[in-house]
C-alpha positions in Angstrom: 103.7 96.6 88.7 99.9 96.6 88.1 98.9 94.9 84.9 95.1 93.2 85.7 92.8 95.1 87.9 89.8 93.2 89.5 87.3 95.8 90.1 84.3 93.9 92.0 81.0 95.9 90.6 77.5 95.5 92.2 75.6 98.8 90.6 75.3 100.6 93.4 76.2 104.2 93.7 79.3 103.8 95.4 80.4 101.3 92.9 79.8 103.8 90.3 82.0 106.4 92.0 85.1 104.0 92.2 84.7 103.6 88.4 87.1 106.3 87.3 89.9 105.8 89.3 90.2 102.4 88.0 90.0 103.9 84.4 92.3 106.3 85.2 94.7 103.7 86.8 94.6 101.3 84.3 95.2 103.9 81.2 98.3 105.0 83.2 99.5 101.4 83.6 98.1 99.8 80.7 96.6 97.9 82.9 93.6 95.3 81.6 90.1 95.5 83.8 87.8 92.4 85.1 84.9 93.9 86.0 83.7 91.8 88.3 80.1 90.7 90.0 78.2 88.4 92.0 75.1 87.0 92.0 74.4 86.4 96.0 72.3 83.9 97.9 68.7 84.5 97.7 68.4 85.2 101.3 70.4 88.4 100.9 68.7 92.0 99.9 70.2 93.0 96.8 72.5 95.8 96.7 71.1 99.3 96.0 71.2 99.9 92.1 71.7 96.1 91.0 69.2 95.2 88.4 66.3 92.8 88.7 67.4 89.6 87.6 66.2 87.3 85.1 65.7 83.5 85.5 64.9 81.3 87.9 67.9 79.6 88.8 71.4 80.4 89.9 72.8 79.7 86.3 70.0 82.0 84.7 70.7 84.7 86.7 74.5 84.8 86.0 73.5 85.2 82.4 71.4 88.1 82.8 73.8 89.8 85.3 76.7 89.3 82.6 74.2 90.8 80.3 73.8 93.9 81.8 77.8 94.1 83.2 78.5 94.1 79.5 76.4 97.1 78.7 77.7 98.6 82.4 80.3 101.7 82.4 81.1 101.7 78.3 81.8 105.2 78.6 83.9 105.5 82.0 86.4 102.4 80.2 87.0 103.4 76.8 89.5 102.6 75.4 90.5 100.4 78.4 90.9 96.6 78.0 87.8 95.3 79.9 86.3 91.6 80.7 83.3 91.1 82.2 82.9 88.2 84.9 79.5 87.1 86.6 79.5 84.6 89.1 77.0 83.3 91.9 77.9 82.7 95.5 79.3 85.0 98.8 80.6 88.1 97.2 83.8 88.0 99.2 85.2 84.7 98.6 84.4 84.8 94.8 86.4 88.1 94.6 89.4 87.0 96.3 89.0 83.3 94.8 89.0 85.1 91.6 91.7 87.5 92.5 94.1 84.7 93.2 94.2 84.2 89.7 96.4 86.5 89.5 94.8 90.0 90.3 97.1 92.6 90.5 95.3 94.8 92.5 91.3 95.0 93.5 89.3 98.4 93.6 86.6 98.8 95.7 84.0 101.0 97.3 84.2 100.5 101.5 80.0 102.2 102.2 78.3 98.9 104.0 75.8 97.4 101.6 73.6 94.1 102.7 72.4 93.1 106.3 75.6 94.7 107.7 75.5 98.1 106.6 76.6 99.3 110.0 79.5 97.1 109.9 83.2 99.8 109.4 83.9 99.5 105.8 81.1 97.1 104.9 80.8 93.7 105.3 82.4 92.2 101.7 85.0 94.7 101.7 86.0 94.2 105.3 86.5 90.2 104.2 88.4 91.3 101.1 90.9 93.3 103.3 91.3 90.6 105.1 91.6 87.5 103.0 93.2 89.5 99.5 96.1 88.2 99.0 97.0 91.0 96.6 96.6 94.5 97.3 93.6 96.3 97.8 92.2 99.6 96.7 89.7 101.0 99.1 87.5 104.5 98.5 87.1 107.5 101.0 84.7 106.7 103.1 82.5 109.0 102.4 79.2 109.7 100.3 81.5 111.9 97.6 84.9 111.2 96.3 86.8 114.4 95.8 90.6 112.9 95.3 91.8 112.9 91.5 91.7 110.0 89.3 95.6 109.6 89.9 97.0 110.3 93.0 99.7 113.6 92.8 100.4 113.2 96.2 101.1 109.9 98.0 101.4 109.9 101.7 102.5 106.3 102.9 102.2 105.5 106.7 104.9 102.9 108.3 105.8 101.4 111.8 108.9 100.1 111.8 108.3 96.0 111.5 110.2 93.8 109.7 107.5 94.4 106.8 108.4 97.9 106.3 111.0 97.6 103.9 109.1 95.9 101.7 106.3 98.6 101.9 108.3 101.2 101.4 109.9 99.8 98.0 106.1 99.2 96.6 105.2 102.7 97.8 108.2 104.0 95.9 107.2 101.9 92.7 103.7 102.5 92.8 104.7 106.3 93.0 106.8 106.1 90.1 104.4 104.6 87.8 101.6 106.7 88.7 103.7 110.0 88.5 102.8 110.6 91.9 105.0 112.0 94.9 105.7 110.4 97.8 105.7 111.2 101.3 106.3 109.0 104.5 104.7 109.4 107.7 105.6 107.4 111.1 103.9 107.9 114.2 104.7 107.2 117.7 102.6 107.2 120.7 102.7 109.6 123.1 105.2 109.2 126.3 103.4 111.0 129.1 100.3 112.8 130.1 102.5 115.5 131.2 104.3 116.9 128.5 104.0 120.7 129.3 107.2 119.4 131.4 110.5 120.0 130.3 111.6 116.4 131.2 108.9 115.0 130.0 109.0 116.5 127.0 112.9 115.9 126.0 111.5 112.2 127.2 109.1 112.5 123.5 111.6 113.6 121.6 113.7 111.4 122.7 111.6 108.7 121.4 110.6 110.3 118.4 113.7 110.6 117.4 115.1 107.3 117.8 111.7 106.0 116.1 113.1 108.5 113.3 116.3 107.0 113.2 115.3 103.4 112.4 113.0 104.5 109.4 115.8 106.5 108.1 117.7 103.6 108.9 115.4 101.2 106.3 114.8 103.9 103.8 118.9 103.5 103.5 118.9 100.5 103.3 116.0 100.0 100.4 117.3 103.0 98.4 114.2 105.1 99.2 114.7 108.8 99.4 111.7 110.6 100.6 110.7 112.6 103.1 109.8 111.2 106.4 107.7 113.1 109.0 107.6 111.5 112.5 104.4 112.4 114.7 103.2 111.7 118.0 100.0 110.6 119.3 97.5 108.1 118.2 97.5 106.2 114.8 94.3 106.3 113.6 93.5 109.8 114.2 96.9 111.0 113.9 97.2 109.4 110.0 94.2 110.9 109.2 95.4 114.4 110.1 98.6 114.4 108.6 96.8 113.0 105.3 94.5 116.3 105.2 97.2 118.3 106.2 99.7 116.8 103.0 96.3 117.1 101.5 96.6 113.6 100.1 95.1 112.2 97.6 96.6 108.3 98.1 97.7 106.8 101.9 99.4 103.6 101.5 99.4 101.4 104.5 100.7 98.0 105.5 98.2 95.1 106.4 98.0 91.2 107.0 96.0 88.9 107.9 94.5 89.3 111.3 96.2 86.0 113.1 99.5 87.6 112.8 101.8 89.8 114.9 101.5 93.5 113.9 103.1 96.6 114.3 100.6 99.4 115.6 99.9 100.2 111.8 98.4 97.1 110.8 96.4 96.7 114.0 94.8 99.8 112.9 94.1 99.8 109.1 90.1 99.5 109.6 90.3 103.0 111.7 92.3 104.2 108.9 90.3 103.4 106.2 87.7 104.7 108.1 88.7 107.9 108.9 91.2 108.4 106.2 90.1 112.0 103.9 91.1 110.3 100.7 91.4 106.3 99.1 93.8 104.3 101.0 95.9 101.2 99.3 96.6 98.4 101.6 99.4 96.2 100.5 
């Protein structure tokens, strides 16, 4: 499935972090690296850890940053097919203009770097998320990462959209390849504020089972046999605590572009990568 990884690399600290799960993930798949960065316009601060630059023009500096990308992370990539790409412009269309090239998959730290470092993942990866066509690795967002290179257990988080199908079949490949295994997680919202009554309550599981039944339902039909827990109560809190409590170390999620209909799931995927314990793969 994953044969060229496009890991977008500015220096910083959180860059350096994300380095060895792409090393890890492309040994596994014998997968070829572009390590890739960006020279950006002269009006933005430079990322923390990106080296001075040197040259006076646009063309100079992309020199000298291919320069030090080719001395960057020897050690993390051994023996790991790498290529080295500088390029000049707004980090986010570059990546996913250069992704389109046929990018497998693109790796990426989500701390805000730049004049929007308050923004929810950061401003470039925010605009990779949304404009990737392929998809996209994102970090924990947090100041350590504590999953393993390679993920052992995979928790993927559906709704029940005509798009499901297809992300349960690339959960279930992805899986494969990596030696991982996979769980599926479905959550419904919650019914009634009044749930400590019987009614009520048979009124929740009412629901929560039928929601059950159509992801059983698509896992028959796409051949997919794992096992499916349903919960109720918000998504973006809710995925995050079944995550710890599966103690995963991937979530898969759906996403698309933000102009089109979504189930709940999609609508939420910035919450989730968020608040999500470990790395979470948008496809």
């Amino acid at each position: 499935m994953i044969k060229h990884i496009l890991f977008p690399f500015d220096f910083s600290p959180q860059g350096s972090q994300v380095a060895p799960f792409v090393a890890a993930l492309a040994r596994r798949c014998g997968a070829r690296v572009t390590l890739f960065s960006v020279v950006a316009p002269t009006w933005e601060p430079l990322p923390e850890g990106m080296p001075a630059l040197a040259g006076d023009t646009p063309s100079e500096w992309k020199l000298s940053l291919k320069a030090q990308l080719d001395r960057a992370l020897t050690a993390e990539f051994q023996g790991v097919t790498v290529e080295c790409v500088a390029d000049a412009g707004d980090a986010s269309i570059r990546i996913t203009a250069f992704a389109e090239g046929g990018a497998d998959l693109i790796m990426m730290p989500t701390r805000g770097l730049g004049r929007f470092r308050n923004l929810l993942v950061g401003s470039v990866t925010a605009k990779v998320l949304h404009d990737a066509k392929c998809p996209v690795w994102t970090a924990a967002h947090a100041e350590t990462q504590r999953s393993p290179g390679l993920p052992r257990t995979i928790l993927c988080a559906v709704d029940d959209t005509k798009r499901t199908p297809a992300l349960l079949k690339w959960a279930a490949a992805f899986s494969a390849e990596v030696g991982g295994t996979l769980k599926l997680l479905h959550v419904v919202g919650s019914v009634s504020d009044w749930l400590s009554i019987a009614s009520e309550r048979a009124l929740q599981e009412q629901v929560r089972q039928e929601a059950q039944g159509r992801i059983e339902s698509m896992q028959r039909a796409t051949g997919i046999d794992a096992p499916l827990r349903v919960a109720v109560g918000e998504v973006v809190p809710t995925v995050s605590s079944e995550a710890r409590q599966e103690d995963a170390d991937l979530l898969v999620i759906g996403r698309g572009a933000v102009s089109e209909a979504f189930g709940r799931l999609r609508t939420h995927a910035f919450g989730i990568i968020q608040r999500s314990p470990c790395p979470v793969l948008s496809v």
